[in-house]
C-alpha positions as CSV (number, residue, x, y, z in Angstrom):
1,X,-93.7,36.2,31.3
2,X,-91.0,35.4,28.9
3,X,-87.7,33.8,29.7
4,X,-85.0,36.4,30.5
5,X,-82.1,35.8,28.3
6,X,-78.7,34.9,29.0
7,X,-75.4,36.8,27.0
8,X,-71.8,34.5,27.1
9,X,-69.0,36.2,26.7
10,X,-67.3,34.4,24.1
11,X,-63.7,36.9,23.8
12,X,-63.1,38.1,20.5
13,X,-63.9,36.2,17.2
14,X,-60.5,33.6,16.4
15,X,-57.8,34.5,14.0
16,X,-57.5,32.8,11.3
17,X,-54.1,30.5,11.3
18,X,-51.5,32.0,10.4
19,X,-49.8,30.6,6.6
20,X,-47.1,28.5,6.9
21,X,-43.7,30.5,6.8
22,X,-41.6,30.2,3.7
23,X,-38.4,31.6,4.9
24,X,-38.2,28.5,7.9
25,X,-39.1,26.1,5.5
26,X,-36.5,27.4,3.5
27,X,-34.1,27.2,6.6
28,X,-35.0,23.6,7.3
29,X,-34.6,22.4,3.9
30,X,-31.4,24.4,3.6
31,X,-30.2,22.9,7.0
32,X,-31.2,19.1,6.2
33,X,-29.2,19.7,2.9
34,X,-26.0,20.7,4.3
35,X,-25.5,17.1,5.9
36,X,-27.4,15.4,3.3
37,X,-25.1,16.8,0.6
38,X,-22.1,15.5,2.4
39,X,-23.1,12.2,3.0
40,X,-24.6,11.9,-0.7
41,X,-20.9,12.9,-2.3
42,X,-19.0,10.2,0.5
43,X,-21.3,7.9,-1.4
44,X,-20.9,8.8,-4.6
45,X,-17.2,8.7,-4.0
46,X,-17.3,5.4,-2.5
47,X,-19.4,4.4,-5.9
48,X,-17.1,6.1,-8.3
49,X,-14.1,3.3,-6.6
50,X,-16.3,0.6,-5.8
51,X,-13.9,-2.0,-6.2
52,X,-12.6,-0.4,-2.6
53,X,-15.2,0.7,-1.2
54,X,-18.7,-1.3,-2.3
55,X,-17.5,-4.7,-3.5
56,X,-18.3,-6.6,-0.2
57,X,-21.4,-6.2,2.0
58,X,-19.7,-4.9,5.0
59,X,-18.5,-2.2,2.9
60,X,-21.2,-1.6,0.9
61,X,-23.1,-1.1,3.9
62,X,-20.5,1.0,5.0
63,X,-19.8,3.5,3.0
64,X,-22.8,3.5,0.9
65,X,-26.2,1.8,1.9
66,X,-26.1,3.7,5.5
67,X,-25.2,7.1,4.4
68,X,-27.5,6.9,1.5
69,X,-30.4,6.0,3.4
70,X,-29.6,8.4,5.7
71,X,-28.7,11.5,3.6
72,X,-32.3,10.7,1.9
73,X,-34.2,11.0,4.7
74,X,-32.9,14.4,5.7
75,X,-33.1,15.5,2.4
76,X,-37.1,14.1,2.9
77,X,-37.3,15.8,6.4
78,X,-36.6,19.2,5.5
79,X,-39.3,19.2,2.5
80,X,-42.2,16.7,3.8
81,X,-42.2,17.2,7.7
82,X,-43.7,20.4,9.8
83,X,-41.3,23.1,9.5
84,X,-40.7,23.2,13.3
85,X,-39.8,19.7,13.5
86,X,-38.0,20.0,9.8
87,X,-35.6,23.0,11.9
88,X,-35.1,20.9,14.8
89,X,-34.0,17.8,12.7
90,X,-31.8,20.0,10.6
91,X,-30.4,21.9,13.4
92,X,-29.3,18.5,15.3
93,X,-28.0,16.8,11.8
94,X,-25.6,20.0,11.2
95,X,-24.6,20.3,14.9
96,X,-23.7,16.6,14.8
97,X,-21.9,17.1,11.4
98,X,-20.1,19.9,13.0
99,X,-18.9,18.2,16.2
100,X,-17.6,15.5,14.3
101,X,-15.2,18.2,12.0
102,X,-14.7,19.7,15.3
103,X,-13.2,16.3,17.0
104,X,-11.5,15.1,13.2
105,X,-9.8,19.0,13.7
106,X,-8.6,18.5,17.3
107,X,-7.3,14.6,16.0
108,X,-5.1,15.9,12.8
109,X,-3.5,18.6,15.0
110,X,-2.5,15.8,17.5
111,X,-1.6,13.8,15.5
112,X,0.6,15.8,13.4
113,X,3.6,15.9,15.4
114,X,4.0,11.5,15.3
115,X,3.2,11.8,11.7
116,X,6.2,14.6,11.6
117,X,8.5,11.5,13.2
118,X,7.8,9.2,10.3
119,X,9.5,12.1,7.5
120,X,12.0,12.8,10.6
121,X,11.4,15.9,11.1
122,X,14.5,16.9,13.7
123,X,14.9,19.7,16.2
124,X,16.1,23.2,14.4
125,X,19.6,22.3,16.7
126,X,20.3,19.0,15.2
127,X,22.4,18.4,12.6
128,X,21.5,15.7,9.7
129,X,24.7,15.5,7.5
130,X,26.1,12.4,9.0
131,X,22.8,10.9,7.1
132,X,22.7,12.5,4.4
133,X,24.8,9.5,1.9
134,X,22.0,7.5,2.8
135,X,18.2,7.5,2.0
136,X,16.2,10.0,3.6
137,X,13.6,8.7,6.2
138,X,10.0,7.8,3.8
139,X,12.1,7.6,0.8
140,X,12.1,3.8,-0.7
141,X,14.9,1.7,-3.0
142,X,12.1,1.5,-5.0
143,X,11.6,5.2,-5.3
144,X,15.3,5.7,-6.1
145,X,15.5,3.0,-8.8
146,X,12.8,4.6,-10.3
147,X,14.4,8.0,-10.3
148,X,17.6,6.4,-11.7
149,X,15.3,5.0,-14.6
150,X,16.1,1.3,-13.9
151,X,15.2,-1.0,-16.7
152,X,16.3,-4.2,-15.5
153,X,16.6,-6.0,-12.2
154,X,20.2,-7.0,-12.1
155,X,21.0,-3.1,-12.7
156,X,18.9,-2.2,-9.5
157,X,19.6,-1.2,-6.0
158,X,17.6,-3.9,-3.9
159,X,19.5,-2.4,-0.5
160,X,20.2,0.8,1.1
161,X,23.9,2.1,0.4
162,X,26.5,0.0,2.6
163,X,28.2,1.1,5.3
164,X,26.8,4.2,5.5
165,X,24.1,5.4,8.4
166,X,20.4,5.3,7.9
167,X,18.3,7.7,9.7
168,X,14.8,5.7,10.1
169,X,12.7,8.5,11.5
170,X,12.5,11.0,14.4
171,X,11.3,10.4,18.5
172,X,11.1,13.7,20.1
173,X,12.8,15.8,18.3
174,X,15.6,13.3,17.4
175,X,16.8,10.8,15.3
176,X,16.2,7.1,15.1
177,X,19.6,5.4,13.7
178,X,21.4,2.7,11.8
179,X,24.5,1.6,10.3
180,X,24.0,-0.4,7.0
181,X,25.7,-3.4,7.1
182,X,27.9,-4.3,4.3
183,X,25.0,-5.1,2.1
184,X,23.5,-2.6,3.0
185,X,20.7,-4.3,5.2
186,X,19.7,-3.4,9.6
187,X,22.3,-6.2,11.2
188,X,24.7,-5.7,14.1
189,X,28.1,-5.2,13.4
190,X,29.8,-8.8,13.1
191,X,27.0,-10.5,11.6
192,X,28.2,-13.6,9.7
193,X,26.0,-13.2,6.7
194,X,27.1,-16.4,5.6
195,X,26.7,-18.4,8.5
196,X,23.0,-17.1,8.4
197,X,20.5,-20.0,9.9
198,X,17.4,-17.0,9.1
199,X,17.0,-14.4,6.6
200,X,14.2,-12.2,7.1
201,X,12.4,-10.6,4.3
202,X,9.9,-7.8,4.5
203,X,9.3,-4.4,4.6
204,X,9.5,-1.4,7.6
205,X,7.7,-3.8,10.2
206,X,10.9,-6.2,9.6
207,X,13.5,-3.3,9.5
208,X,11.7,-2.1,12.6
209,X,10.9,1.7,11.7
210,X,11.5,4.4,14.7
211,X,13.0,1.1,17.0
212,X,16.5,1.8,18.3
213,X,19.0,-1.1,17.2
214,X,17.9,-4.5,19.1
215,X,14.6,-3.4,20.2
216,X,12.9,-4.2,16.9
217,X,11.0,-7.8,15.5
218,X,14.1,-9.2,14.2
219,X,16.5,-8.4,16.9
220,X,14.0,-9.4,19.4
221,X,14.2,-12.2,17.4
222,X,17.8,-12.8,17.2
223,X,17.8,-13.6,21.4
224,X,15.4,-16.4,21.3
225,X,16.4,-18.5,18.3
226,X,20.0,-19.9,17.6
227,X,21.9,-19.0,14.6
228,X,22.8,-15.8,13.0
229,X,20.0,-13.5,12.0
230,X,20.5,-12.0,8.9
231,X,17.5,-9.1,8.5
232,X,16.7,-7.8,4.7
233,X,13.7,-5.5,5.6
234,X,13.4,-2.0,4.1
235,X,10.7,0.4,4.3
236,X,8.1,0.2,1.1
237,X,9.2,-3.5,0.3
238,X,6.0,-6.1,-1.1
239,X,6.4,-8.9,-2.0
240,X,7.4,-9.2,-5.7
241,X,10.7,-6.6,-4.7
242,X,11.1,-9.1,-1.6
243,X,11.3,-12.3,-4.5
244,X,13.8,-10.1,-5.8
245,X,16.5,-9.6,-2.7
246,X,15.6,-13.7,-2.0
247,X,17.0,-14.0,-5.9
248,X,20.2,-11.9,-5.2
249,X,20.9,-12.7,-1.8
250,X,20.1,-15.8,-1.0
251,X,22.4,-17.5,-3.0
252,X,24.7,-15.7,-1.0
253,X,23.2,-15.9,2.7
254,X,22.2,-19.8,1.5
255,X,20.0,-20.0,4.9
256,X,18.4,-22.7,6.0
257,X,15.1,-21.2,6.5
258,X,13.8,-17.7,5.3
259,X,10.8,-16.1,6.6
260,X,9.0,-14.0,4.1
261,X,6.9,-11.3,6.2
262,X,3.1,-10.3,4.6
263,X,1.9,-7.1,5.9
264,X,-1.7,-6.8,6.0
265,X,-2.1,-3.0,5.4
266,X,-0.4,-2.4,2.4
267,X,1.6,-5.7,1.1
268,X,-1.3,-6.6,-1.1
269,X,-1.5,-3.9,-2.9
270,X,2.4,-3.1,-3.0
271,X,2.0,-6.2,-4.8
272,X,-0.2,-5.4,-7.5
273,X,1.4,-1.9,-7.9
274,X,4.9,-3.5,-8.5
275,X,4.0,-5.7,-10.8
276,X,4.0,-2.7,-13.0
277,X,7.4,-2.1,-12.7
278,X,9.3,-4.2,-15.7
279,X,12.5,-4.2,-14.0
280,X,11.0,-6.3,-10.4
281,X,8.3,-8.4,-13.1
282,X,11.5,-9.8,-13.8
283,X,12.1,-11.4,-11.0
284,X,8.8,-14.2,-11.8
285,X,10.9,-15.5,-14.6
286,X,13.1,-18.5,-14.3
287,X,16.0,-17.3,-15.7
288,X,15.8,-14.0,-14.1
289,X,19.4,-12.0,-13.9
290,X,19.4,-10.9,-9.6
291,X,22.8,-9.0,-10.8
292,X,25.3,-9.0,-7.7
293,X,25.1,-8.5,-4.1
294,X,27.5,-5.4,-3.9
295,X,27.4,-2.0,-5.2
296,X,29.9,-0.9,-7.3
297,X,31.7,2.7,-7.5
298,X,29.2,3.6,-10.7
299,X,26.4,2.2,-8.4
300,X,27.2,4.7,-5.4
301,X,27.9,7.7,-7.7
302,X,24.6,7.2,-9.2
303,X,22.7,7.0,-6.2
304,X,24.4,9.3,-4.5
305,X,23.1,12.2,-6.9
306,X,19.9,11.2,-6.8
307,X,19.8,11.0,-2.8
308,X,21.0,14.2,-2.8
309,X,18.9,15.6,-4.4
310,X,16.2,14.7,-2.1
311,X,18.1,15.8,0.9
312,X,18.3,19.0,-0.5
313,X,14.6,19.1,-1.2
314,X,13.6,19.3,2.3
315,X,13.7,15.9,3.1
316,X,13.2,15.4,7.0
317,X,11.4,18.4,7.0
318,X,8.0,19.9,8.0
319,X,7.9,20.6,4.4
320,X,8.0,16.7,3.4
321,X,5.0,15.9,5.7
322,X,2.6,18.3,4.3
323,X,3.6,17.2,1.0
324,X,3.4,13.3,1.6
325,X,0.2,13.5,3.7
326,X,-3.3,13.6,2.2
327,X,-4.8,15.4,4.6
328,X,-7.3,17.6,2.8
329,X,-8.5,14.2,1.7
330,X,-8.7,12.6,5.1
331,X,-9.5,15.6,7.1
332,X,-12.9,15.3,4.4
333,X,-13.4,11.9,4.8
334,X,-13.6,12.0,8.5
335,X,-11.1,9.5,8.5
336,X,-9.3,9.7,11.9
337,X,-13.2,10.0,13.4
338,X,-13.9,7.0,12.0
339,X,-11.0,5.0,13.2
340,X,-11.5,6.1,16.5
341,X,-15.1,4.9,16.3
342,X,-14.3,1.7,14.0
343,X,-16.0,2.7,11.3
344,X,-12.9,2.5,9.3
345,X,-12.9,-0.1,6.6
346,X,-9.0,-0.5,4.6
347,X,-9.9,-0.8,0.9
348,X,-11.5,-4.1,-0.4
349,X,-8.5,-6.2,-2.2
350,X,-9.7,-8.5,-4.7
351,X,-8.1,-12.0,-5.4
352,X,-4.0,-11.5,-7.2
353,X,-3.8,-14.1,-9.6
354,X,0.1,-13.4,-9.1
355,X,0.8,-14.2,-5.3
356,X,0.2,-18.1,-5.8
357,X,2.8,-18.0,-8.3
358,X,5.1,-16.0,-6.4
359,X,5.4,-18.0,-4.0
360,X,6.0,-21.4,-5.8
361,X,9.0,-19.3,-7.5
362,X,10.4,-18.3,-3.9
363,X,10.0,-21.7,-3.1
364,X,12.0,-23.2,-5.7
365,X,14.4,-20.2,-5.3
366,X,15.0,-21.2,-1.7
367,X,15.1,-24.9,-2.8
368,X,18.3,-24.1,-4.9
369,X,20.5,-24.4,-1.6
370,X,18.2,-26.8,0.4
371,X,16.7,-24.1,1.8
372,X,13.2,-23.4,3.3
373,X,9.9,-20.9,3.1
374,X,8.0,-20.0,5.8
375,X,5.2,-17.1,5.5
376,X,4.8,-14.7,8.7
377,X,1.6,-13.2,8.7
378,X,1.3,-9.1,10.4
379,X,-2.1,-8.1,10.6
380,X,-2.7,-4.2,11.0
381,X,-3.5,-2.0,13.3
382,X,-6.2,-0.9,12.2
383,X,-8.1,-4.5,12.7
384,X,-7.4,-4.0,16.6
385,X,-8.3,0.1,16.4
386,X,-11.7,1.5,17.4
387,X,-15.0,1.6,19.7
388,X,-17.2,-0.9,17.1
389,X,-15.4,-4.1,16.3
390,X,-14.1,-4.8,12.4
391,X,-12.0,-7.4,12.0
392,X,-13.9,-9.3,9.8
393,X,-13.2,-6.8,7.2
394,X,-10.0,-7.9,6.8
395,X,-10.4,-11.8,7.0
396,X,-11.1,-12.0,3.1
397,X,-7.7,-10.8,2.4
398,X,-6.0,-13.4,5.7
399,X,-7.7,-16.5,4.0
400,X,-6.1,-15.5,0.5
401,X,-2.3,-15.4,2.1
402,X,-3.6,-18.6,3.8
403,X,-5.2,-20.1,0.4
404,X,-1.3,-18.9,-1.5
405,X,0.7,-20.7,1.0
406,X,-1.0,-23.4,1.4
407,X,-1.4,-24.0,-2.6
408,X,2.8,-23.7,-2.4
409,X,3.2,-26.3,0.9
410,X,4.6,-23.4,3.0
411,X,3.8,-23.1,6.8
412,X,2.1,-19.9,8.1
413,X,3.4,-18.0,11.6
414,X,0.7,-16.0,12.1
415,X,0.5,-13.0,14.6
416,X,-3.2,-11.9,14.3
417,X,-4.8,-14.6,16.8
418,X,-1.5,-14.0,19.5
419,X,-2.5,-9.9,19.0
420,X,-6.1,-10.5,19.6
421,X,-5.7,-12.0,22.6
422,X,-3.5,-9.4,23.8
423,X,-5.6,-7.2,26.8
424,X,-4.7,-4.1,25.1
425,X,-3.8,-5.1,20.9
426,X,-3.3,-1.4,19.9
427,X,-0.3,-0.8,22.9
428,X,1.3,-3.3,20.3
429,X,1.5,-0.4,17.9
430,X,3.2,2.8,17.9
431,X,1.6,6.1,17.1
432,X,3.1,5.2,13.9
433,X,1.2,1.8,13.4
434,X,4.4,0.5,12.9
435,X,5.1,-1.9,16.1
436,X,5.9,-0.4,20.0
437,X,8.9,-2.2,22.0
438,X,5.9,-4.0,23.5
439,X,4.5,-5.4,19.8
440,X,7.6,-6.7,18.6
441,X,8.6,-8.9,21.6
442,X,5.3,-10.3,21.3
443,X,6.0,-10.6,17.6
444,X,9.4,-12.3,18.4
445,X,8.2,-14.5,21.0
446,X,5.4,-16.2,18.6
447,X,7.7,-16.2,15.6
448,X,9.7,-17.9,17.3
449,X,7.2,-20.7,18.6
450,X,6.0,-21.4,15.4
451,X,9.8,-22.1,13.9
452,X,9.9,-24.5,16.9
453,X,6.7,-26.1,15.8
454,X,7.8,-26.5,12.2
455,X,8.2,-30.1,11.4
456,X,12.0,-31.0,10.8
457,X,13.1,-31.3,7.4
């Protein structure tokens, strides 16, 4: 008998796989490109000013190894990987590209209105005339003398106009306020210029932008040493147009000691911009012409068009902040996201072969009355800002101040180890990044240690 045989029901016959879909291939890739494409032209940017932005490691990791590496391998995902798994990576990279506009969109909106108080933008109710014989807040002396087409120093304004208010900026809706002294500088009324034991040069942090009167570095200062004070900050100030007010003024002030302020955001490349101007080169020569201390009736009349002028430009306006403000640039750049986060390197500043010498010529300025140098050191805010730690970015440009003053015998009072060991370093900074109250007492107080520490002459 033969073997019965046995059926299996197999189901029907397979399909055969199914070709892989162009269209989500062509969705990955297109999605992996998107974020890609950004990151590639960051670097390419970063490349194109790479004296800025690649000409350390830290930086060149920064802003172009990392997003290079990465911007390839999306670029590599979307072609070479599985189309499902191309999608998802490409979906997460936009999505994460997109939250990060999103949060950089809700950070320029807040922080529009404390950008607004630095071009003092007012209340539509108050009334600005009682400033307007004075420079506009964000406007420089350096701006104006090059509006008036200074050619030589001893013809330009080194001051704002005497005896005439200064409105600084705006806090809520209102303005922050001076009175120019007689030179035209931030003092109290009744300073006795020529009793002066200090003389402060430097730029906003010294005139203490958006401070009321007394709450700033220098008067801070003025309640813990003894002696007059005699302050000879303005806004926009480096060094080379600081040389310049030592030149005219201190013959004048003849203190015993001036303290010469360095910012570190900006001061180092004030000073290789202002080196450009021929009326301030002026000042490195030995037989420089300051000019005189005063203003004279052409002096004022001059000025006095040009400053209205920008009053009636919109100065203090909403206008003047959307024109000062790079903020297509920034909003681009992801540049308030990266603070937040850290990732926010300042430009790279190579060596200044013209500090040194600077300084040797303030020194022998100062030496002409038996006076003294001393260099105050003001790191930035951004050094102290952010979740990922940075500081080290900054330390090339700190060991060249050092290296300057210490080639011209000067002592250095610097703040950046006292802020660091603050609990909280960025309460020491206003929205502004200029100092809070809180900053310059803390200023004040170390300044003022370290002119007790200097040895006696």
């Amino acid at each position: 008998m033969e073997p019965r045989s046995r059926s299996f029901d197999l189901g029907p016959p397979a399909r055969p796989a199914a070709p892989a879909s162009p269209t989500l291939r062509r969705a990955a890739v297109l999605l992996c490109l998107i974020p890609a494409a950004y990151l590639l032209a960051t670097v390419a940017y970063a490349l194109l000013n790479a004296g800025e932005f690649a000409s350390d490691l830290p930086r060149l990791l920064r802003y172009v190894v990392v997003p290079a590496l990465i911007g390839v391998a999306l670029l590599l995902a979307g072609v070479r990987l599985p189309r499902a798994i191309a999608l998802n990576v490409g979906i997460v990279a936009v999505s994460v590209l997109a939250t990060l506009f999103l949060f950089e969109t809700w950070l320029t909106l807040r922080l529009l209105p404390r950008q607004g108080n630095v071009v003092g933008v007012v209340d539509a109710e108050v009334g600005l005339d009682a400033y307007r014989m004075n420079l506009p807040p964000a406007y420089t002396i350096k701006a104006l003398n090059a509006e008036l087409g200074v050619a030589e120093l001893s013809r330009a304004r080194l001051s704002a106009v005497p005896d005439q208010p200064v409105m600084l900026c705006s806090m809520d809706g209102q303005p922050i306020t001076y009175r120019a002294d007689a030179y035209g500088f931030r003092n109290p009324p009744g300073t006795d210029h020529a009793a002066a034991r200090i003389m402060v040069l430097g730029d906003s942090f010294v005139e203490g932008l958006c401070l009321p009167d007394g709450a700033g570095v220098i008067g801070q200062l003025r309640g813990r040493v003894t002696g007059p004070v005699v302050n000879t900050g303005s806004r926009g100030a480096g060094p080379l147009f600081e040389l310049a007010v030592l030149g005219r003024y201190g013959p004048v002030f003849r203190p015993p000691i001036t303290l010469m302020a360095f910012f570190e955001g900006n001061d180092w490349e004030n000073l290789q911009n202002e080196t450009q101007a021929s009326w301030l080169a002026g000042a490195m020569d030995p037989h420089a012409d300051f000019g005189p201390p005063g203003w004279t009736a052409a002096d004022l009349q001059d000025a006095g068009s040009v400053i209205s002028g920008w009053w009636a430009q919109g100065a203090a306006s909403v206008e003047e902040l959307f024109r000062r403000q790079s903020m297509l640039r920034n909003y681009l750049a992801l540049a308030n996201t990266a603070q937040v986060l850290g990732l926010h390197y300042p430009k790279a500043m190579a060596p200044n072969p013209d500090y040194a010498p600077l300084l040797d010529r303030a020194v022998g300025i100062a030496q002409g009355w038996g006076g003294r140098l001393v260099i105050v050191y003001i790191p930035a805010h951004d050094r102290f800002a952010g979740l990922f730690p940075h500081d080290f970015v900054s330390e090339d440009l700190r060991r060249m101040v050092h290296d300057a003053a210490a080639g011209a015998g000067l002592a250095v009072i610097d703040l950046t180890e006292a802020f660091a060991r603050h609990p909280d370093p960025t309460s020491l900074y206003a929205p502004d990044s200029h100092f809070s109250t809180a900053g310059a007492v803390l200023a004040a107080d170390e300044i003022a240690a370290g002119l007790a520490r200097l040895p006696q002459p």
